[in-house]
C-alpha positions as CSV (number, residue, x, y, z in Angstrom):
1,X,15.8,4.6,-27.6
2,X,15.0,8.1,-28.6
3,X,11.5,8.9,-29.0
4,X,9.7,10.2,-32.6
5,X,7.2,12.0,-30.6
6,X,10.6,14.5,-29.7
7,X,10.4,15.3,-33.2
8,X,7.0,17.1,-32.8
9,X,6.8,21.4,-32.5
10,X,8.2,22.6,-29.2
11,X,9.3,19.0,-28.1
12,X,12.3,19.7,-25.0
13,X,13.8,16.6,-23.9
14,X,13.7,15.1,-20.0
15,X,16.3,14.5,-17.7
16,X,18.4,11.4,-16.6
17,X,16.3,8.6,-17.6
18,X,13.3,10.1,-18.9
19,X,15.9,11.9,-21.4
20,X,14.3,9.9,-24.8
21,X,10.8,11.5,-24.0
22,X,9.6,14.6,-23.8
23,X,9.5,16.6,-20.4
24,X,6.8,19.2,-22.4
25,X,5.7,20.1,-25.3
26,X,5.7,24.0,-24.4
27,X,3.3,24.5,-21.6
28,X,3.7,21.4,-19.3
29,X,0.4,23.7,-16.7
30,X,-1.6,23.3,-20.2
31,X,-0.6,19.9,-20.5
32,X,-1.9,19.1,-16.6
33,X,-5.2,20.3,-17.2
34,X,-5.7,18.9,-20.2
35,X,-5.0,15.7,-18.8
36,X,-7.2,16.2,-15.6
37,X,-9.6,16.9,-18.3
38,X,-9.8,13.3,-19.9
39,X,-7.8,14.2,-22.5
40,X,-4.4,13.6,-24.5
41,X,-1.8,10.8,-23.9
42,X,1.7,10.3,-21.9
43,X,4.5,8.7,-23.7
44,X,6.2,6.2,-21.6
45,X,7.6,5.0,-24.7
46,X,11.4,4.7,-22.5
47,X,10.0,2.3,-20.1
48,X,11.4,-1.9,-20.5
49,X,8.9,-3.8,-21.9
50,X,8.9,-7.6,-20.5
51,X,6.8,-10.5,-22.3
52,X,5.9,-13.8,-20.5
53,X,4.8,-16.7,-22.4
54,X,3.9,-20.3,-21.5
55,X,1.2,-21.8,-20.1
56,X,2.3,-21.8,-16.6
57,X,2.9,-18.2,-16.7
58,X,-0.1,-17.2,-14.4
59,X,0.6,-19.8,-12.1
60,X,3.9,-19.1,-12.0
61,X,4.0,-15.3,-11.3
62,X,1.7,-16.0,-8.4
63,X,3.9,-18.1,-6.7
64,X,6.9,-15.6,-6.9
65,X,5.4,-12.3,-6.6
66,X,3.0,-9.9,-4.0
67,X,0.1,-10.2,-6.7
68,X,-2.6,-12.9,-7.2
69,X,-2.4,-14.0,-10.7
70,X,-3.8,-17.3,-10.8
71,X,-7.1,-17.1,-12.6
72,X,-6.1,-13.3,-14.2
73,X,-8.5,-12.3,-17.1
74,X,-7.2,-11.2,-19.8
75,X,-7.2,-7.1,-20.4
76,X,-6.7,-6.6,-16.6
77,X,-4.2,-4.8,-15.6
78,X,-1.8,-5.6,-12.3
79,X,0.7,-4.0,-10.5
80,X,3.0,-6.6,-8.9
81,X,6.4,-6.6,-6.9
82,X,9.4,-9.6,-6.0
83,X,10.4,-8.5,-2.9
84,X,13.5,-9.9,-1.1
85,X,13.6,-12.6,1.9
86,X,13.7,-9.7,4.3
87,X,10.7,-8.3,2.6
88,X,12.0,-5.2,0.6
89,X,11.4,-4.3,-2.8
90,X,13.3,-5.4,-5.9
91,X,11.0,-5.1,-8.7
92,X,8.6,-3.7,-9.7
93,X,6.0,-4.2,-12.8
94,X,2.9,-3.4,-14.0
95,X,1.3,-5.4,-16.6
96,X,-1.6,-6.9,-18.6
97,X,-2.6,-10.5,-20.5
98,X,-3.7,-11.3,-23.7
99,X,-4.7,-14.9,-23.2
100,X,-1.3,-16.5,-24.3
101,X,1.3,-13.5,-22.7
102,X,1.7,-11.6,-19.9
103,X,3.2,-8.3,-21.1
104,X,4.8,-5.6,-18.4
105,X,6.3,-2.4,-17.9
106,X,8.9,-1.5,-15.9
107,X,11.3,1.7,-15.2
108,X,13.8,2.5,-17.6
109,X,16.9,0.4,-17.4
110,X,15.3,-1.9,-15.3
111,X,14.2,-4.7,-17.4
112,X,17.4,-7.0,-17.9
113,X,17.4,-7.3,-14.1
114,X,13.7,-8.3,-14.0
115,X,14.1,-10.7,-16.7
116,X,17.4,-12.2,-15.4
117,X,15.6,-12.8,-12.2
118,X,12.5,-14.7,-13.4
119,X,14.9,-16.6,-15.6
120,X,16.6,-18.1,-12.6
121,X,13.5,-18.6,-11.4
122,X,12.0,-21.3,-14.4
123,X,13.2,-24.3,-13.0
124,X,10.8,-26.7,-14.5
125,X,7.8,-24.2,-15.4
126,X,6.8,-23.7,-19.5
127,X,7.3,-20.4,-19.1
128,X,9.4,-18.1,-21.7
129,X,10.8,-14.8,-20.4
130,X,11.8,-12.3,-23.0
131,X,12.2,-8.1,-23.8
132,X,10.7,-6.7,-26.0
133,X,11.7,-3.3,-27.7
134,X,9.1,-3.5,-30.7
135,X,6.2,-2.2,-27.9
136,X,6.2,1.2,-26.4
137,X,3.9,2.3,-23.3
138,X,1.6,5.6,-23.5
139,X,-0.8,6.2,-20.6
140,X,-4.2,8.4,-21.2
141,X,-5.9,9.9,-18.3
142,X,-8.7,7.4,-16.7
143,X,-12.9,8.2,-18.0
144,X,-15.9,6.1,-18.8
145,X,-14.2,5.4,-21.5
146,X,-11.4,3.7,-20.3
147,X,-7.6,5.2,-19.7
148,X,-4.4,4.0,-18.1
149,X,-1.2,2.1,-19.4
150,X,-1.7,0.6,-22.8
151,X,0.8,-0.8,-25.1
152,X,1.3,0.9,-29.4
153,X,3.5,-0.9,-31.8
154,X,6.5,1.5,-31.3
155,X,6.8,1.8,-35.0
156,X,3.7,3.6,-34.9
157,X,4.3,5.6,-32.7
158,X,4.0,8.6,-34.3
159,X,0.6,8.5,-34.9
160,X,-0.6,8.5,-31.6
161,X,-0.9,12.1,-31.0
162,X,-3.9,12.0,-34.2
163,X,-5.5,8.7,-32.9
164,X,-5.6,9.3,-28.7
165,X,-5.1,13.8,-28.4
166,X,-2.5,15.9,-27.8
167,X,0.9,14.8,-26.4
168,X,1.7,15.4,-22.8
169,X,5.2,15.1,-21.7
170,X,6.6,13.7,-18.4
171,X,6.8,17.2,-16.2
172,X,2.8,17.0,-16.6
173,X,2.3,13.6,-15.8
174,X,5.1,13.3,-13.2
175,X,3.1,16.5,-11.6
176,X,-0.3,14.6,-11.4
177,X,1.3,11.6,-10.0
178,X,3.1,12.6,-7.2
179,X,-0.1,15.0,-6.4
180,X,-1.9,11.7,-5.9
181,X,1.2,10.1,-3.8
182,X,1.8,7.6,-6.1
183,X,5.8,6.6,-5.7
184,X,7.7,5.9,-8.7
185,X,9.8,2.4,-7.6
186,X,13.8,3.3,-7.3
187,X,12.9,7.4,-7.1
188,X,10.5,7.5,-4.6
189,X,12.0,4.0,-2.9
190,X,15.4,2.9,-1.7
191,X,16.9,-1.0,-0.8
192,X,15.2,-1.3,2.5
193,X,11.8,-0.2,1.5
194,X,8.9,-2.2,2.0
195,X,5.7,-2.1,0.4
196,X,3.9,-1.0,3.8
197,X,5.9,1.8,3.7
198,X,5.0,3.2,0.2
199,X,1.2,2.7,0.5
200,X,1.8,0.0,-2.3
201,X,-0.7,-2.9,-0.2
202,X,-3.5,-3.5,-1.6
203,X,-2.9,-2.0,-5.1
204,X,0.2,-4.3,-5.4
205,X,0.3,-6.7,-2.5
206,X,-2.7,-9.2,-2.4
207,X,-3.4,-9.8,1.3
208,X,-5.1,-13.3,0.8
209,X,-2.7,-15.4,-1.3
210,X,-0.2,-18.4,-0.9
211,X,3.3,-18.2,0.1
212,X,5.6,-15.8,-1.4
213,X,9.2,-14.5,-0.5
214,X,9.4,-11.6,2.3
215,X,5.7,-12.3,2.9
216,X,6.4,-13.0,6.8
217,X,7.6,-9.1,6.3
218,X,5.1,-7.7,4.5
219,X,2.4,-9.6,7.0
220,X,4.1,-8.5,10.6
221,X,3.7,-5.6,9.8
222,X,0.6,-5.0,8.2
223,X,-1.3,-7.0,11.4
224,X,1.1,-6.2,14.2
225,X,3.0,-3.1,14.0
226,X,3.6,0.0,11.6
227,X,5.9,0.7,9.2
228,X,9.3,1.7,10.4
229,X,9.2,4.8,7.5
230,X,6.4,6.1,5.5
231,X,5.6,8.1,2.5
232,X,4.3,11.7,2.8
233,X,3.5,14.7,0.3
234,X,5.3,17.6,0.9
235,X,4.6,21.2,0.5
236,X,7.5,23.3,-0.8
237,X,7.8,26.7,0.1
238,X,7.9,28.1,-3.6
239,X,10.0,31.3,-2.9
240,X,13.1,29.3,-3.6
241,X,11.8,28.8,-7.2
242,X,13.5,25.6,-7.4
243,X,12.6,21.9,-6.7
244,X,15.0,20.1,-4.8
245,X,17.6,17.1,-6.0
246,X,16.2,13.4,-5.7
247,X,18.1,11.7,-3.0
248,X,18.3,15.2,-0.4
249,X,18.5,13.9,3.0
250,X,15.0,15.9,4.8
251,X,15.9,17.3,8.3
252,X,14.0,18.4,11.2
253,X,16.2,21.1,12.9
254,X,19.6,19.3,12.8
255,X,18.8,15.5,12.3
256,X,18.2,13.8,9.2
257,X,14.3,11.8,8.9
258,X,14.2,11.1,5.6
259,X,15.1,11.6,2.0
260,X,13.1,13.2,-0.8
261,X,12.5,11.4,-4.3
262,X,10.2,13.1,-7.2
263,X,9.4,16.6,-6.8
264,X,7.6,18.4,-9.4
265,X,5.4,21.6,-9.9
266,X,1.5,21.1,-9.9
267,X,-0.2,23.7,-11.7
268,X,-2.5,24.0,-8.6
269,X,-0.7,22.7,-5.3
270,X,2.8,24.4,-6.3
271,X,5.7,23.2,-5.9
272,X,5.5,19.6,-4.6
273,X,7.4,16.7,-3.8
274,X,7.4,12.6,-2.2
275,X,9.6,11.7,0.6
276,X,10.7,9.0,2.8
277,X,10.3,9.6,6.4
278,X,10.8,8.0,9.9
279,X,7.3,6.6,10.8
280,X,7.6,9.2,14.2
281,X,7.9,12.5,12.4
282,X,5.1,14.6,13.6
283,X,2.9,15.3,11.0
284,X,2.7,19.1,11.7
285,X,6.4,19.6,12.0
286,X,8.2,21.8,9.4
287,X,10.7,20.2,7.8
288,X,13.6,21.4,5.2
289,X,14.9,19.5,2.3
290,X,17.6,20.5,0.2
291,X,17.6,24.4,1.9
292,X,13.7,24.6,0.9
293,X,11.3,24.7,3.9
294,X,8.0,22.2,3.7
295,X,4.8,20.9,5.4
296,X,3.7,17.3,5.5
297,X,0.5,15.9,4.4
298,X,-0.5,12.3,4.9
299,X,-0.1,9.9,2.3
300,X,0.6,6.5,4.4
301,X,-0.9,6.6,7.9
302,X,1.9,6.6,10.8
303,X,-0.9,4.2,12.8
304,X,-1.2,1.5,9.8
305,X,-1.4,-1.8,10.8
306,X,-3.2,-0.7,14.2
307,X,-6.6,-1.4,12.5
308,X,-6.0,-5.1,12.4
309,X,-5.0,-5.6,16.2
310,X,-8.2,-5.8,17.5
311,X,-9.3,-8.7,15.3
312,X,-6.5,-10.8,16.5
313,X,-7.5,-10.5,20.3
């Protein structure tokens, strides 16, 4: 669903699936800093909207997801995951109730296979799973005032930019999040990943919870042993002047480690980019992606898990 907010001055469309909002607006360096300076709004008004009714709904997403949900106030927002026996992600939400609905976000494209999932999933539960296109997701930068995901009747959309600031499109935003290693689920992750992996435990996986499927997975590692890949940062050398293609394998001389997902430039790091690697990569190695040399830094620890061994003896 194309966006209104294209039709404002200067508007260039994305790519791929961000193609119905805008990458900028003109000046997507302008539009970083004036979101690292509390101000405008995102629209994420292409990501699937999912709404789940019933009064087992709470209940009932606790028991099949990485998040705790029983007991949820309302106008909290969660991030939560389904993962697969073997642990690995398969969905990904993030999401917010009123009271009588829980209402989430997910990538584009990725909503009929979240809702056909939890549908299979009812069994006996009063729960009602549903998409909704008549809500469209913006995001403001975090202050004392509040900030984050929020939801706009899509019909009035258009007059967001006069109620929350000026527009800033997706090369803007996509800069500042990658900047802060946050992976963007089905970019930044693959079929085998696990949340361990991605830096997603804490802010998606609830540690002290019931039962859910591919805890064991999620668990083992966490207290016994690390991650078999982890996400890093990378530094690109910005002589190429060009980012490199999602899904480029990342070598260290000859062998492949690793494959690179969102890459973006930040109007002060440069050039910049999230990858995939094998949990032994030396962090000071050099590495090349895509023909463009870069330099690692840390954003999930090769040692995780290693804190929680000495509790256990």
């Amino acid at each position: 669903m194309r966006s209104v907010l294209l039709d404002l001055p200067g508007a260039v469309a994305g790519d791929g699936v961000d193609a119905p909002v805008a990458a900028h607006y003109g000046s997507f360096n302008t539009e970083q800093r004036t979101l690292e300076g509390g101000d405008g709004f995102v629209d994420l008004s292409h990501r699937d909207v999912v709404r789940i009714a019933g009064p087992d709904r709470l209940t009932w997403l606790h028991s099949l997801t990485t998040q705790y949900f029983e007991g949820l106030a309302p106008g909290v927002w969660t991030q939560g995951l389904v993962l697969s026996p073997q642990g690995h992600v398969e969905h990904e939400f993030t999401g917010v109730d009123d009271g009588e609905a829980f209402t989430a976000h997910t990538e584009p494209g990725a909503g009929a296979a979240l809702v056909e999932f939890l549908d299979r999933m009812r069994f006996m539960m009063r729960v009602e799973v549903s998409l909704v296109d008549d809500l469209a997701v913006v995001w403001r930068p975090e202050t004392e005032h509040g900030g984050g995901f929020s939801y706009v009747d899509r019909a009035k959309l258009a007059d967001c930019p006069s109620a929350l600031g000026p527009a800033a499109g997706m090369w803007a935003y996509e800069a500042l999040r990658v900047g802060r290693g946050e992976p963007r689920f089905g970019v930044d992750t693959d079929h085998r990943t696990i949340p361990n992996e991605v830096g997603w435990i804490g802010a998606a996986v609830h540690l002290d919870k019931g039962c859910y499927r591919g805890q064991e997975t999620v668990a083992r590692v966490h207290t016994l042993g690390r991650p078999p890949r982890r996400l890093t940062l990378l530094h690109l050398d910005g002589s190429e002047n060009r980012l490199p293609v999602v899904g480029s394998p990342v070598l260290l001389g000859d062998k492949e480690i690793g494959f690179v997902g969102s890459s973006a430039r930040h109007h002060e790091l440069g050039p910049i980019a999230l990858a995939l690697l094998k949990r032994n990569v030396p962090l000071d190695a050099e590495l090349m992606v895509d023909g463009v040399a870069a330099a690692q830094e840390v954003v999930v620890d090769p040692e995780v898990g290693l804190h929680v061994r000495p509790k256990l003896r």
